[in-house]
One Martini backbone bead per residue (centre of mass of N, CA, C, O) as a GRO file, in nm:
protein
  207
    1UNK     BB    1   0.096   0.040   0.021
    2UNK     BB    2   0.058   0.388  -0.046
    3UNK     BB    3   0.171   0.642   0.193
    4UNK     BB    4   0.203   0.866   0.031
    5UNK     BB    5   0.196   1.198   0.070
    6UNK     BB    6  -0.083   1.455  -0.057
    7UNK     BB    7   0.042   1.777  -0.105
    8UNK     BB    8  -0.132   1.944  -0.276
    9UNK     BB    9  -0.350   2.054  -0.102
   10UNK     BB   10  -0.089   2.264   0.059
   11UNK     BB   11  -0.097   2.412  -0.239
   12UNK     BB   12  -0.357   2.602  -0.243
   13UNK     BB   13  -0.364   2.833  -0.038
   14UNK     BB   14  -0.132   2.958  -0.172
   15UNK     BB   15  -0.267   3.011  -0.442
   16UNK     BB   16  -0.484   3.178  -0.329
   17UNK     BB   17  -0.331   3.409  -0.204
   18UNK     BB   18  -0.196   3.494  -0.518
   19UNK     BB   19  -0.419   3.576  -0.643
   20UNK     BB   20  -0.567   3.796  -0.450
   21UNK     BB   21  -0.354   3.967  -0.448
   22UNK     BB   22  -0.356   4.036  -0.766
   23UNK     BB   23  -0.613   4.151  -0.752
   24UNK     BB   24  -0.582   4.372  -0.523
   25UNK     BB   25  -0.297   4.456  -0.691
   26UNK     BB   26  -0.275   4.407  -0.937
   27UNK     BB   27  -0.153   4.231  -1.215
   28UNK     BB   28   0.045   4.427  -1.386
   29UNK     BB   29   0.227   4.565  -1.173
   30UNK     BB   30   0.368   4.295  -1.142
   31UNK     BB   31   0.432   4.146  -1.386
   32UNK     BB   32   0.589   4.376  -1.501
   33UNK     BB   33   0.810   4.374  -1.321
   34UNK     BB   34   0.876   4.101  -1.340
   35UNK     BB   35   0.952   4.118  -1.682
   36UNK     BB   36   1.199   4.336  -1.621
   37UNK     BB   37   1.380   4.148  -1.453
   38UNK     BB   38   1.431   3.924  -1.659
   39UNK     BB   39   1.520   4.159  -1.913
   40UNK     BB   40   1.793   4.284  -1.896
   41UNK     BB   41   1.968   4.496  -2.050
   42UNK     BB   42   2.284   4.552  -2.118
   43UNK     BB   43   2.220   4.815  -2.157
   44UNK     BB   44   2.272   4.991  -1.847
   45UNK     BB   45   2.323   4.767  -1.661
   46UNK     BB   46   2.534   4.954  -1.441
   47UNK     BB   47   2.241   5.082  -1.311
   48UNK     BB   48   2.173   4.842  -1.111
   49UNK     BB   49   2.367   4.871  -0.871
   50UNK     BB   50   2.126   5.072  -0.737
   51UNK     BB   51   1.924   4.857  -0.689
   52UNK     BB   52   1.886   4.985  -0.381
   53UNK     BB   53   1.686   5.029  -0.150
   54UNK     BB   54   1.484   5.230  -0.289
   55UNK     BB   55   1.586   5.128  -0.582
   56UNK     BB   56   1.525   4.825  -0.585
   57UNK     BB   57   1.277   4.897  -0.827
   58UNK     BB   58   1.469   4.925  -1.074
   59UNK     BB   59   1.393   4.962  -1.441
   60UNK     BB   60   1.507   4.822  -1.729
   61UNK     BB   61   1.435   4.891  -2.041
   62UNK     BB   62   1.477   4.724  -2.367
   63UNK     BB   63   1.221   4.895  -2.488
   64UNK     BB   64   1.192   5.220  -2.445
   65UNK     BB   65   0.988   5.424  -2.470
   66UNK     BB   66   0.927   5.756  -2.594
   67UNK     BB   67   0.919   6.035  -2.549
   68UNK     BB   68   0.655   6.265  -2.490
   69UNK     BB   69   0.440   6.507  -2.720
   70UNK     BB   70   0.202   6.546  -2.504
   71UNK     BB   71  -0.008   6.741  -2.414
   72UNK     BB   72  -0.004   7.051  -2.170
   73UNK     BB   73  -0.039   7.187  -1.900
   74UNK     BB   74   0.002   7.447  -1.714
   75UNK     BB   75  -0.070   7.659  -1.454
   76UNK     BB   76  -0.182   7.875  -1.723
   77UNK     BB   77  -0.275   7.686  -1.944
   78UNK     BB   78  -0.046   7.605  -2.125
   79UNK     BB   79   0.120   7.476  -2.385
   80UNK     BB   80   0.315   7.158  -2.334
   81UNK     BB   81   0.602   6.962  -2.300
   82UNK     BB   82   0.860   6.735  -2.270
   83UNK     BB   83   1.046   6.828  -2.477
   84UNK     BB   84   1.108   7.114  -2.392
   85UNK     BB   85   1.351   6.977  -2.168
   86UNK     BB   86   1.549   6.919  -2.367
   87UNK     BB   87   1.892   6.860  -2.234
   88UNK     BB   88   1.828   6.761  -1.975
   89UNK     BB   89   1.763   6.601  -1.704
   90UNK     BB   90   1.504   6.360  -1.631
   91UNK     BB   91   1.233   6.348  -1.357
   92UNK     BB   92   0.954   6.169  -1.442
   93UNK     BB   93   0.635   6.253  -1.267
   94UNK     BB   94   0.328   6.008  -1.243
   95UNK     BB   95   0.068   6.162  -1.088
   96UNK     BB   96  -0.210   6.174  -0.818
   97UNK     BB   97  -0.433   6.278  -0.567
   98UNK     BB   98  -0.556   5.958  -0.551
   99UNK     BB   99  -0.288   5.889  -0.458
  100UNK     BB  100  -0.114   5.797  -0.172
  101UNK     BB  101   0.232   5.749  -0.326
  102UNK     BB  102   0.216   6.032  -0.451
  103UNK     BB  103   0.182   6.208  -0.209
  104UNK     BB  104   0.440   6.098  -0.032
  105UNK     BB  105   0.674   6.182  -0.247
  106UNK     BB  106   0.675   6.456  -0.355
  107UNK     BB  107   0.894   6.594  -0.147
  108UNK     BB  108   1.119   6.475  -0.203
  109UNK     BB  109   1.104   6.549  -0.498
  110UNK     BB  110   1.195   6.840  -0.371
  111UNK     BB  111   1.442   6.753  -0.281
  112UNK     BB  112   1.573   6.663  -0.512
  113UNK     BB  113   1.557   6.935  -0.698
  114UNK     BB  114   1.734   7.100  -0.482
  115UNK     BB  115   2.023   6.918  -0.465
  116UNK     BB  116   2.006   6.934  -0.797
  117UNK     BB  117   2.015   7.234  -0.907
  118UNK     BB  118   2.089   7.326  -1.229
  119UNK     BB  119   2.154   6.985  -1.332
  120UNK     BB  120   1.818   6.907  -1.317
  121UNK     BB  121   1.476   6.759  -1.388
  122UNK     BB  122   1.169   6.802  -1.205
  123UNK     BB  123   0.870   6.620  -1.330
  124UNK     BB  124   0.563   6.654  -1.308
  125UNK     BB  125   0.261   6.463  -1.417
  126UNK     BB  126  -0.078   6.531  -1.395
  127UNK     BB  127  -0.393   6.324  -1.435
  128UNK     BB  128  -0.598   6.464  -1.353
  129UNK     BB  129  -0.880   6.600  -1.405
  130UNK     BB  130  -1.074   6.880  -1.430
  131UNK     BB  131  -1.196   6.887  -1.169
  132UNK     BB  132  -0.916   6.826  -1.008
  133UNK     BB  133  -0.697   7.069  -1.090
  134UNK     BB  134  -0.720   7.280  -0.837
  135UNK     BB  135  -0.613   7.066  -0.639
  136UNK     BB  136  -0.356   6.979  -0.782
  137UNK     BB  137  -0.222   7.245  -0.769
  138UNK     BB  138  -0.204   7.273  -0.531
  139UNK     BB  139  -0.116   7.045  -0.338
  140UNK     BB  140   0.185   7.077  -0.517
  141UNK     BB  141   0.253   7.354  -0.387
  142UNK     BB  142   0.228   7.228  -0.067
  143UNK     BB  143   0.437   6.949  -0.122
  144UNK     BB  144   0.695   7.150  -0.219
  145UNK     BB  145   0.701   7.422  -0.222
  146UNK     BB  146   0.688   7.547  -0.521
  147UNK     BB  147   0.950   7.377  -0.643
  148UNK     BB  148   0.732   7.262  -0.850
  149UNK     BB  149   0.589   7.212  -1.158
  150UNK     BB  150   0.277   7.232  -1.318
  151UNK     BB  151   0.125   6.940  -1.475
  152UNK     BB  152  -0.125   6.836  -1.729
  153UNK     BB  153  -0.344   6.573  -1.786
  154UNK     BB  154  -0.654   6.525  -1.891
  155UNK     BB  155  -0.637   6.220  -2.068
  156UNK     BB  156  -0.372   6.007  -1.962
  157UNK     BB  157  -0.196   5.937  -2.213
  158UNK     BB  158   0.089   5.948  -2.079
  159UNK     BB  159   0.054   5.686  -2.004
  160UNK     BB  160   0.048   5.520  -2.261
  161UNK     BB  161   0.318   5.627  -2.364
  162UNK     BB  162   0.510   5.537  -2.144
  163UNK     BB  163   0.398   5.237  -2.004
  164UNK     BB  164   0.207   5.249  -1.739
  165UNK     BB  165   0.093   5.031  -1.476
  166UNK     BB  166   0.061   5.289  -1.292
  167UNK     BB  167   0.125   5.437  -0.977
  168UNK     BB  168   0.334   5.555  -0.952
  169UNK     BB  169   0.590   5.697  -1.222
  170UNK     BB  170   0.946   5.715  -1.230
  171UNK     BB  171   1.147   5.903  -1.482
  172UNK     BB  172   1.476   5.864  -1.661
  173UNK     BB  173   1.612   6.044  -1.887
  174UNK     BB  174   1.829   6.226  -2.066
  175UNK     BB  175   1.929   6.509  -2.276
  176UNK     BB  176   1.798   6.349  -2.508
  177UNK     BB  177   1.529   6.173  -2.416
  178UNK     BB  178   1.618   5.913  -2.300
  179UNK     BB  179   1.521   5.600  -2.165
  180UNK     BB  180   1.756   5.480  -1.845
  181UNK     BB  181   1.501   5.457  -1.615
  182UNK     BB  182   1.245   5.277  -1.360
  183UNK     BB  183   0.985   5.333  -1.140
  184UNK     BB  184   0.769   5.165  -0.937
  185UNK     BB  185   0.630   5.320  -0.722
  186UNK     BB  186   0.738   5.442  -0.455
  187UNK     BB  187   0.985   5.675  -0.322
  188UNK     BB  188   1.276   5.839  -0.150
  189UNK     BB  189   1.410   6.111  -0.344
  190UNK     BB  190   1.634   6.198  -0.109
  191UNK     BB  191   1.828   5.985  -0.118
  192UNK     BB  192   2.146   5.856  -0.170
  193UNK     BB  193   2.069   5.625  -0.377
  194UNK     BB  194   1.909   5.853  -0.557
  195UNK     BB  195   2.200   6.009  -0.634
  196UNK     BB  196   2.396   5.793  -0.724
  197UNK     BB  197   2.241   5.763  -0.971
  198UNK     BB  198   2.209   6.061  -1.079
  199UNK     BB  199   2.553   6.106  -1.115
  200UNK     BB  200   2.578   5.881  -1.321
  201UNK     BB  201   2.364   6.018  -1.550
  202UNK     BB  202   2.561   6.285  -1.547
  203UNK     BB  203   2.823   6.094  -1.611
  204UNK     BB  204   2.701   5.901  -1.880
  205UNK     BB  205   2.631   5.612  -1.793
  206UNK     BB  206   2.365   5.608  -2.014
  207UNK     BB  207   2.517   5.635  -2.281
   0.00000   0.00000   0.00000
């Protein structure tokens, strides 16, 4: 007689908990995090060796989309797009009012531009609708001591440009407008980890 234990019965709770999680926290932005994680590319290689601490999740796409030229309105209603900013390395955040990993990182973000200055810029830019516009652009006024510009799309395109699977999901340039690498969820972006990122994207490791 086989006394061999079926153990099959005990990972049904495993795979139903995965499922679970999945369902409740979006499965394209974990698939996708998977999938950037197996496929690293050897160009810019060099720049995963920064993702630790802050930086854990930061991302080499094999082949990244190109920058948007999707129209944006500025503070004053003005249109402008990203490609205006091309010449300087650009951190490119993808960021709404209801989101609230975009809210607590924000600060950082603008602690990053500060310690930066003159050197990259830090871009914000709000996917928030038309009606929660002028929350948006206070939020960002409070949140950053006004030290970073107000930009919106209020079509969202700018997320299917990016190719962005969620929010936050913050963008990183090099001067030419090609994109060097990038991070999907919050993250400090005051620290150390990205500060040594950023000094080598500006020393042209990524070029």
């Amino acid at each position: 007689m086989d006394t061999k234990a079926d153990t099959s019965g005990s990972q049904k709770p495993w795979a139903l908990w995965v499922a679970l999680a999945m369902l409740v926290f979006g499965a394209a932005p974990v698939l996708y995090v998977l999938f950037a994680a197996s496929s690293k590319p050897e160009q810019n290689a060099g720049l995963m060796r920064f993702a630790q601490g802050e930086m854990q999740r930061l991302i080499i796409l094999p082949d990244p989309p190109p920058l948007s030229s999707r129209t944006l309105r500025d503070a004053a209603g003005e249109e402008t797009n990203l490609q205006a900013f091309q010449g300087e390395v650009m951190v490119v955040n993808l960021w709404a009012t209801w989101c609230a990993p975009c809210v607590e990182e924000m600060p950082t973000l603008a602690a990053l531009q500060h310690r930066f200055e003159g050197r990259l810029r830090v871009i914000p830019v709000s996917v928030d609708s038309e009606g929660q516009r002028a929350e948006a652009q206070a939020s960002l006024a409070r949140l950053t001591g006004g030290r970073l510009p107000f930009l919106i799309d209020m079509t969202r395109g700018v997320l299917f440009d990016a190719q962005a699977p969620g929010m936050p999901v913050t963008i990183i340039y090099d001067a030419g407008g090609r994109e060097v690498a990038r991070l999907a969820g919050g993250a400090d972006w005051a620290s150390d980890e990205t500060a040594a990122l950023l000094e080598a994207v500006l020393a042209g490791e990524a070029s």
